[in-house]
SEMARDREN-755143 format. One line per field, with one value per residue (C-alpha): residue number from 1; residue in three letters; chain; x, y, z. Coordinates in pm, 1 decimal, decimal comma, padded with zeros to 6 digits, m for minus. Example, Ala and Ser with C-alpha at 12.3 -4.5 7.8 and 13.67 -1.06 7.14 Angstrom:
# residues 2
i: c(1_2)
aa: c(ala_ser)
ch: c(A_A)
X: c(01230,0_01367,0)
Y: c(m00450,0_m00106,0)
Z: c(00780,0_00714,0)
***
This chain:
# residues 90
i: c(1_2_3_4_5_6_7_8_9_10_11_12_13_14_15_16_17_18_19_20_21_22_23_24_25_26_27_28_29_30_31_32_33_34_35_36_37_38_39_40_41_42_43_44_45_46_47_48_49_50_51_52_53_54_55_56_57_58_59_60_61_62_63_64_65_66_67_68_69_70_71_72_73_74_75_76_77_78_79_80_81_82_83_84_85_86_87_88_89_90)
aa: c(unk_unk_unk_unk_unk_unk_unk_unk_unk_unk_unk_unk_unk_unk_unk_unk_unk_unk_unk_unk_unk_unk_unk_unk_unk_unk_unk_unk_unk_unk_unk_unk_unk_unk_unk_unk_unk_unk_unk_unk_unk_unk_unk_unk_unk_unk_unk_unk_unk_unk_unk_unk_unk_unk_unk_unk_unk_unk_unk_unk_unk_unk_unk_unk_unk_unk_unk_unk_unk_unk_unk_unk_unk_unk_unk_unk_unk_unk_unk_unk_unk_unk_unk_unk_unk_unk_unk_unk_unk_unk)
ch: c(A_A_A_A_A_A_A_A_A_A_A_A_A_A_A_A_A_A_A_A_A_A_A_A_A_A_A_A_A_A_A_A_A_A_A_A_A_A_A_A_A_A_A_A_A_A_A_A_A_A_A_A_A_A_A_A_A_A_A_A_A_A_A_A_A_A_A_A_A_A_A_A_A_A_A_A_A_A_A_A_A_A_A_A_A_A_A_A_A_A)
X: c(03871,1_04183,3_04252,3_04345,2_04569,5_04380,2_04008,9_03815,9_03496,5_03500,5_03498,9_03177,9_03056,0_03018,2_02830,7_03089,7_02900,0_02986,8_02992,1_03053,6_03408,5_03486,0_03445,4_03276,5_03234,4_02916,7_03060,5_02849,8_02751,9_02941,7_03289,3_03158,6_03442,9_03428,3_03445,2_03411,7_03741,8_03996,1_04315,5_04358,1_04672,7_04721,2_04930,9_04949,7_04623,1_04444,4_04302,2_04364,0_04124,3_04137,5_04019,8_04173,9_04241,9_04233,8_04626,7_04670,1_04937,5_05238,0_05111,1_05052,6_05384,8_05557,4_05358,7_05486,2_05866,7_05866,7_05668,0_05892,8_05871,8_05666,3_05843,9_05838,4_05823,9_05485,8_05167,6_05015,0_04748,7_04785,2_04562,3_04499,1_04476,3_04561,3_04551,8_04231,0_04216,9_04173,1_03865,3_03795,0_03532,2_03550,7)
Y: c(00808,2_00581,8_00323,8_m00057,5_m00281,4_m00588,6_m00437,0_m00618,4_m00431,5_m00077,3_m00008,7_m00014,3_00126,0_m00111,0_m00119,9_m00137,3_m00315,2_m00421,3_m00852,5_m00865,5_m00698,2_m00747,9_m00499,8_m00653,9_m00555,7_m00691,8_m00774,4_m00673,0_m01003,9_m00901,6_m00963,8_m01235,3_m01532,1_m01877,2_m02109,0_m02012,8_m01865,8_m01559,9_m01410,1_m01044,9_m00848,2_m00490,2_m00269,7_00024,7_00187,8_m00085,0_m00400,9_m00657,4_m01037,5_m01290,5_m01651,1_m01960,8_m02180,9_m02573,2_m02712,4_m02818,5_m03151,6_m02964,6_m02865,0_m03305,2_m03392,9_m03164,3_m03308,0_m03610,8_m03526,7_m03411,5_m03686,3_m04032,6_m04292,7_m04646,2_m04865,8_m05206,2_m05345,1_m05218,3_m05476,4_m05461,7_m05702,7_m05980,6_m05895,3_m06196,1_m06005,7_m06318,3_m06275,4_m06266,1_m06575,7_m06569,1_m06616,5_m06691,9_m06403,2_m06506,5)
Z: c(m01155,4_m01072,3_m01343,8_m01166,2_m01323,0_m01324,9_m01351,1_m01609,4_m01475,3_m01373,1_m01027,1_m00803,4_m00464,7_m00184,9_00162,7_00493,3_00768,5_01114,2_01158,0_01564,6_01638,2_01244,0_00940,0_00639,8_00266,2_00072,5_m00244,6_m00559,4_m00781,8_m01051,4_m00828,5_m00661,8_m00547,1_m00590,5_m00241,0_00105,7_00148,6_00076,8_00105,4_00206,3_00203,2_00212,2_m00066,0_00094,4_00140,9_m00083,5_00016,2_m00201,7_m00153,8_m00367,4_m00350,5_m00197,8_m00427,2_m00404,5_m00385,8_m00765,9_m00886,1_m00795,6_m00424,6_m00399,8_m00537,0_m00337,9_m00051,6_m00102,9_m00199,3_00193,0_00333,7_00404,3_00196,5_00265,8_00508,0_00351,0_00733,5_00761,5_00762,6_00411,7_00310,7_00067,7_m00241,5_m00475,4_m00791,7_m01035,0_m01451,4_m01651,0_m01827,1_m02214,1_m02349,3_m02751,0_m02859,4_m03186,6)
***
């Protein structure tokens, strides 16, 4: 039996089944994904899928170092945000 680099579990049979014109695994509980989505790339004859994860702080501030900045000229509402007065609690 082959030995795989990242296998926390050992290695377990799976069904192949036809989805329309696709090719679909049903994937054992035990390796189940989180979400909705994958990735799958191929490494040579092995199929490699792992799950899409959700774009962390670095993916958003990157985001925004490519995005232009606010344009001062643009129509932003006046927000009357005065100071809390003081009050005595004591």
């Amino acid at each position: 039996m082959t030995r795989h680099r990242h296998a926390t579990t050992p290695p377990k049979e799976a069904k192949l089944f036809r989805n329309n014109r696709s090719q679909a695994v049903r994937i054992p509980v035990e390796f189940e994904l989180p979400g909705d989505k994958v990735l799958i790339s191929r490494e040579g004859d092995r199929l490699v899928i792992e799950p899409v994860r959700k774009p962390g702080l670095a993916a958003l501030l990157a985001q925004w170092a490519t995005e232009p900045p606010l344009d001062p000229a643009d129509d932003f509402p006046e927000i009357n945000d005065s100071p809390v007065e003081s009050e005595d609690i004591f």
